[in-house]
N, C-alpha and C positions, 0 to 999 in steps of 0.2 A: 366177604362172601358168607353164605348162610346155607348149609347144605342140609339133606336131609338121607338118614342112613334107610337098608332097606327096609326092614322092619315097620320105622317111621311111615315109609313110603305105602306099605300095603294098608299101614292101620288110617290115613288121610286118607287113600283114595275108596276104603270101607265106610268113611264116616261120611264122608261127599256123596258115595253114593247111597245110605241107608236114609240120608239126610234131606233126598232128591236136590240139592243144594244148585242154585241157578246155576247158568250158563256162565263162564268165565271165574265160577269160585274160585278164591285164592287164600291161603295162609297168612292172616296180617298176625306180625309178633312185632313185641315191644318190651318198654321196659318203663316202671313207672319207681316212684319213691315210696317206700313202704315194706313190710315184712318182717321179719325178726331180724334179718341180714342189712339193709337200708336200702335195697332195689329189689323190685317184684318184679316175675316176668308178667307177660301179659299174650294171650294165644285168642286168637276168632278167625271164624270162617268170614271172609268180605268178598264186597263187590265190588267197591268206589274204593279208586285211588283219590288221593291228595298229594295237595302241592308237595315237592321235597322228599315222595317216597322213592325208595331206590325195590327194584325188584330184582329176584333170583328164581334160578329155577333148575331142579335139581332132581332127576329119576323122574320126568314129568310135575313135578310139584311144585306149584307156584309159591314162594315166599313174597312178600312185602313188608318191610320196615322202614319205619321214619326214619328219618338223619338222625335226629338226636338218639336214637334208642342203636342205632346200629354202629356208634363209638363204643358203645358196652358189647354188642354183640359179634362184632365182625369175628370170624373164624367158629361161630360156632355150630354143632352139627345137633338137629332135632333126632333124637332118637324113641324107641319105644320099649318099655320095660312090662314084662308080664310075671315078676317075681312077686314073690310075699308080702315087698317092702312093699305092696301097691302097686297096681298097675297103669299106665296112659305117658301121653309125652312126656320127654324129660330134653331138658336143656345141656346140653355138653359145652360148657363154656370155658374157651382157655383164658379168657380174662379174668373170672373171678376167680379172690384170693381166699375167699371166704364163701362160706354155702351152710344155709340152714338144714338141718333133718332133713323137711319134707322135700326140697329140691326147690322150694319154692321162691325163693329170695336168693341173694348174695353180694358182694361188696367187692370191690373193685383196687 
C-alpha cells in the first residue's frame, strides 16, 4: 500500500486543480535505476493505466504503480515538505536503507 499524508493530499489536489488536469487524473509513481543512491523515484500526473499496475487510494488520491517499482515501494507514505531544505513531495520509504541528500534516490 501506498498512502498519502494530509499535507501531500492538499498540495496534489492544488496541483490537479491549478493544472485543470483531465477527468480521472491520477498519481502514477515508480522507481527507475539511477541517482547517487542506485534507484530514483519517479512521480507524474497520468491518465492511462497499463497492464500490471496495481492502484491505491488514499484521502481521495489516486496513486498507481507498476509491479516492479512497488516491491521497492510497498508501505510507503507521499508526503509534503515546505521547509528550507526545499520544498515539494517527498517519499517516506521504509524500505530504503540508504537516501541521498536531495530525497531523490535510495537503495534497498
Amino acid at each position: 500500500m501506498i498512502t498519502v499524508s494530509p499535507a501531500a493530499k492538499d498540495y496534489i489536489s492544488n496541483l490537479l486543480a491549478a493544472e485543470n488536469s483531465a477527468e480521472g487524473s491520477f498519481v502514477r509513481v515508480g522507481v527507475k535505476g539511477g541517482g547517487c543512491s542506485g534507484l530514483e523515484y519517479q512521480m507524474k500526473f497520468d491518465t492511462e493505466m497499463k497492464q500490471g499496475d496495481e492502484v491505491f487510494e488514499d484521502k481521495g488520491i489516486k496513486i498507481v504503480v507498476d509491479f516492479k517499482s512497488l516491491l521497492y515501494l510497498y508501505g510507503t507514505e507521499l508526503d509534503y515538505t515546505g521547509g528550507l531544505n526545499g520544498k515539494g513531495l517527498t517519499f517516506k520509504n521504509p524500505n530504503a536503507t540508504k537516501t541521498c541528500s536531495c530525497g531523490e534516490s535510495f537503495s534497498v
